[in-house]
Structures are given as C-alpha cells and as structure tokens.
C-alpha positions as CSV (number, residue, x, y, z in Angstrom):
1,X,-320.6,-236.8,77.0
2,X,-323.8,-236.8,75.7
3,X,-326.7,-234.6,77.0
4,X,-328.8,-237.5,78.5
5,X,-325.7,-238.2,80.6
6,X,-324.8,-234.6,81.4
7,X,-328.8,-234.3,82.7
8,X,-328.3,-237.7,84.5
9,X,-324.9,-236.5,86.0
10,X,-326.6,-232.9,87.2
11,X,-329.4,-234.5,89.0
12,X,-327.2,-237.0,91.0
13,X,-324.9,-234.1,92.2
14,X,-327.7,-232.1,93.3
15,X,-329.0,-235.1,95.2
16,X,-325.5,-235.9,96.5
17,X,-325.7,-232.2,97.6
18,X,-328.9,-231.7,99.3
19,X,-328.1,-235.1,101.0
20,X,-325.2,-233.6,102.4
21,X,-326.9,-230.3,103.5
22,X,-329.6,-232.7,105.0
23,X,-327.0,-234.3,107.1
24,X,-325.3,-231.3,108.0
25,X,-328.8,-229.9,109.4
26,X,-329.4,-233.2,111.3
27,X,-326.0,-233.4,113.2
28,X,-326.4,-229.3,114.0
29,X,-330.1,-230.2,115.4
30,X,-328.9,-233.0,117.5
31,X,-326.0,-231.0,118.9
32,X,-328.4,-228.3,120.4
33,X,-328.3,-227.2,123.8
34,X,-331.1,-229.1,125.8
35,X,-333.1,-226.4,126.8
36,X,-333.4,-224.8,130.1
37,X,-335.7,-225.9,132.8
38,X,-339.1,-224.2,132.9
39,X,-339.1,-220.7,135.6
40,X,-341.4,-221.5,138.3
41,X,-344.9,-220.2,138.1
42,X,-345.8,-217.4,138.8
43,X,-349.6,-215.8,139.2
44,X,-351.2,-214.8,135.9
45,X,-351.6,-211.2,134.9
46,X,-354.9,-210.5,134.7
47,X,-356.2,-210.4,131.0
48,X,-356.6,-206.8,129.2
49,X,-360.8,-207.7,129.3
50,X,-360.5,-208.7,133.0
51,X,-359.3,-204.9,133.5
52,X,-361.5,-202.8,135.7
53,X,-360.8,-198.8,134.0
54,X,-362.5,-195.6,136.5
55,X,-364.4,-195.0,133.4
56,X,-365.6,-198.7,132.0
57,X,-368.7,-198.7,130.1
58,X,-370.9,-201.7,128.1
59,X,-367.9,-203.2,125.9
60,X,-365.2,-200.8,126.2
61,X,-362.6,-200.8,128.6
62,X,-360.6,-197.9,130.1
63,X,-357.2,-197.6,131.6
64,X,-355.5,-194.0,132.8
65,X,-351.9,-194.0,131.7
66,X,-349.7,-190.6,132.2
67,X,-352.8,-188.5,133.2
68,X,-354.5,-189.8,129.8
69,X,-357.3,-191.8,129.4
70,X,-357.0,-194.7,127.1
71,X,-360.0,-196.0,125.9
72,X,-360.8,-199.6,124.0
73,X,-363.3,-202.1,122.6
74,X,-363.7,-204.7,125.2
75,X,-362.1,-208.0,123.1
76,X,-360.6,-205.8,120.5
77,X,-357.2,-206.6,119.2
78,X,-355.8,-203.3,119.8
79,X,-356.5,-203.9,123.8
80,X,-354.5,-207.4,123.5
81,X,-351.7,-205.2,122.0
82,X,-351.4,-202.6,124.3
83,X,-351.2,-205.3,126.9
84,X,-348.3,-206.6,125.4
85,X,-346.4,-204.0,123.5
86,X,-347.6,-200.6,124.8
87,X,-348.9,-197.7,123.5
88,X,-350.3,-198.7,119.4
89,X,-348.4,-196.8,116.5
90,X,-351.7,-195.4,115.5
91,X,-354.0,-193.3,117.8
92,X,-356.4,-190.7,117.6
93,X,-356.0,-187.9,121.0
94,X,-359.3,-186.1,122.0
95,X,-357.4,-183.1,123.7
96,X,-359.7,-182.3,126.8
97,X,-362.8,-184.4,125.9
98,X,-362.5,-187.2,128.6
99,X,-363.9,-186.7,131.9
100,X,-363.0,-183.7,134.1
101,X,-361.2,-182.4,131.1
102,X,-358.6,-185.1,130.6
103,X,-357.3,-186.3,127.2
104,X,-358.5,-189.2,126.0
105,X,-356.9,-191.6,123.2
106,X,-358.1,-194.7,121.3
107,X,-357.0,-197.0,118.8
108,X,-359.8,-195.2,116.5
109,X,-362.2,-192.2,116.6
110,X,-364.8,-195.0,116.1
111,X,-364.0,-196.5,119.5
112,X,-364.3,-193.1,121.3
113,X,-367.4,-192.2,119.2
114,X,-369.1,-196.0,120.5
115,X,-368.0,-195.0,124.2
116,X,-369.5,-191.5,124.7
117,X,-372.7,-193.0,123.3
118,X,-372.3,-196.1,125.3
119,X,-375.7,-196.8,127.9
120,X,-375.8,-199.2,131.3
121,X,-377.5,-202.7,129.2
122,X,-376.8,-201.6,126.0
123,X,-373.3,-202.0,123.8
124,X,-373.2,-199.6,121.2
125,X,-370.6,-199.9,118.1
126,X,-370.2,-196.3,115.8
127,X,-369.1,-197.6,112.4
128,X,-368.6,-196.4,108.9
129,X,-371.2,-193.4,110.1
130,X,-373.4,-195.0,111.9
131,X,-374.6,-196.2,115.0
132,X,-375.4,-199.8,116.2
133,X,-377.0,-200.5,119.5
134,X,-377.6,-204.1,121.1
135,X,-378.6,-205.3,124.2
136,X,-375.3,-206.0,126.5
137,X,-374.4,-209.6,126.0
138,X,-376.8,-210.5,123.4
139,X,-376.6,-213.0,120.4
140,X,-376.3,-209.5,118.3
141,X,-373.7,-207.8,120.3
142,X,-371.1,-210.8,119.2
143,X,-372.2,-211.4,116.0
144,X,-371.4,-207.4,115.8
145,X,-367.8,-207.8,117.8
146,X,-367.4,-211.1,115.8
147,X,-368.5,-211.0,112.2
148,X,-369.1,-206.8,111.5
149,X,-373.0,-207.0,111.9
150,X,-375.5,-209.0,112.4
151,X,-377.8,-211.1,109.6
152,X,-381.0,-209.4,111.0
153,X,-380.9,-205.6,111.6
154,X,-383.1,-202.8,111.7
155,X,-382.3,-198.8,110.4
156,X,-384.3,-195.6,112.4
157,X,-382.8,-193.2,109.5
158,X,-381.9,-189.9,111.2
159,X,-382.5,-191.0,115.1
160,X,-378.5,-191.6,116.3
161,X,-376.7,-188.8,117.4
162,X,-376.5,-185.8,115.3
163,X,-379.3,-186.8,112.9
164,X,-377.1,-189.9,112.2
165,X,-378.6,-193.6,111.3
166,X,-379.4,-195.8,114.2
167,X,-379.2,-199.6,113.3
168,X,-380.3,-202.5,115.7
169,X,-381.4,-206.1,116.6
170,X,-385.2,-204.9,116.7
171,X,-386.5,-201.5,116.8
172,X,-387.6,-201.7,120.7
173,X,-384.1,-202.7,121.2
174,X,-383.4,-199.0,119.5
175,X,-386.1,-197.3,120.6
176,X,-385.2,-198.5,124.4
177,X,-381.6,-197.1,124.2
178,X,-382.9,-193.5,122.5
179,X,-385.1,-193.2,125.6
180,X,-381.9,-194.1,127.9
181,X,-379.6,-191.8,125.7
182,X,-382.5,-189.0,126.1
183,X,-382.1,-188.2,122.5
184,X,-384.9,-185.8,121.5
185,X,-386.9,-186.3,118.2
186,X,-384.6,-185.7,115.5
187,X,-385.2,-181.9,113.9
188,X,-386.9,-181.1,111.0
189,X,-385.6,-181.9,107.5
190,X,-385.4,-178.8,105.8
C-alpha cells in the first residue's frame, strides 16, 4: 500500500466514523422525552431595583437580613445576585456603623462609602478615591452606572469628604451637593 492510498484510506474511515457518531447523536435527540408542560403562572417577584429597603437612598438599595443591613448600588450586578443566589462570596462588614448601631455589609467598601455620602436629588458614586456627584436621574448619573464616568467632568481638588477629590457633571452640580452635605471649607494645607 502506498502512502497516497494509506492517507486516502484514513480520511474515509474518519468520515465513515464521524458519520456514524452523527447518526448516533440524531437517533439519541429524536428519542428524548417531550418536555413537560409549562407550570402555571404565577405573580412575578418583584425585581431587586423595585425593592423598597428602611434605609434607601439616591441609587442604592437596602435590605435588612438577620439583623444586618445589606446595602447595594441600585442596578448593580451584585444586587441581581443576591436576588438569586444569596449572600455574595465577597463582602465587606461595617461592625456597628449602620443606623442605630447595626452592622452593615456591601458587596464593596466603595458602595457603603457612596451611601453614607448619598444626598435627597443627588447620586453619589465613591471610586478609586474619589467622589462623584450627579443630579438623580441625569444623563451623567448613567453614563457613571453605565460606562465608569462620564466624557465631561469637573474636579473641586480637596472639597469631598475628608479633604478628598469631588468630581461632577458641572461645578454647580458639585457645589449644590457640598451645601446639602454641609461640608465645611476644606482646612488648610499645611
């Protein structure tokens, strides 16, 4: 046998072969249990950012669970799992920083950080050390939940909480929430 025919004869058994397992697959598909008739409907569960928390603020959305308050971005993935699975693998626990003392835990110290500073008509975002404010519901505010920030932005340098960056839409838009977060002038650089 020569190798052109030893090549020719290879190929046509590992056609005849995955023919075979082709067929195989088809019978097995067809012979499949017809699947059971659908459960009759029953009412929705209302979606994680339908939630209504005792402690809701602008974006974030609260939930007490075993005397501990669990807090998370309104829209976030992490509030989409913990509707469906439970309690998230990673946490951060604030021991006694939640209201009247209780422990509070998020999917991030970020999101707890965003919530403390969070104002009635304003969303505010903490990330990588700094603060971002936005009017609730503005064209900002998504871009922020949506993309990470938004093209146009402004930085007050040392007006956030503890001396930390502010960044907004617009400065009146930062400026506006300072006044409702009763920030005093940052203190002197030494």
């Amino acid at each position: 046998m020569t190798s052109r025919s030893m090549i020719v004869s290879i190929v046509l058994s590992l056609a005849l072969v995955a023919s075979a397992v082709m067929l195989a697959g088809c019978r097995t598909a067809a012979r499949a249990p017809a699947a059971e008739p659908a459960a009759p409907a029953q009412a929705a569960a209302p979606s994680p950012n339908e939630w209504t928390g005792p402690h809701d603020r602008p974006g974030y959305v609260t939930k007490v669970a075993d005397g501990r308050l669990w807090i998370f971005k309104r829209w976030s993935k992490d509030l989409a799992d913990y509707a469906k699975k439970g309690e998230p693998a990673k946490q951060v626990t604030f021991v006694g920083q939640g209201p009247d003392g209780m422990t509070v835990r998020t999917p991030d110290a970020e999101t707890f950080k965003g919530w403390q500073h969070s104002k009635q008509g304003f969303e505010t975002f903490f990330k990588e050390g700094r603060w971002w404010v936005f009017r609730e519901g503005s064209l900002f505010a998504s871009e922020m939940r949506y993309f990470g920030e938004p093209a146009k932005n402004v930085t007050l340098v040392g007006r956030g909480p503890y001396g930390t960056s502010l960044r907004s839409s617009d400065p009146e838009t930062a400026q506006a929430w300072i006044a409702a977060a009763y920030i005093a002038e940052p203190p002197a650089q030494p």
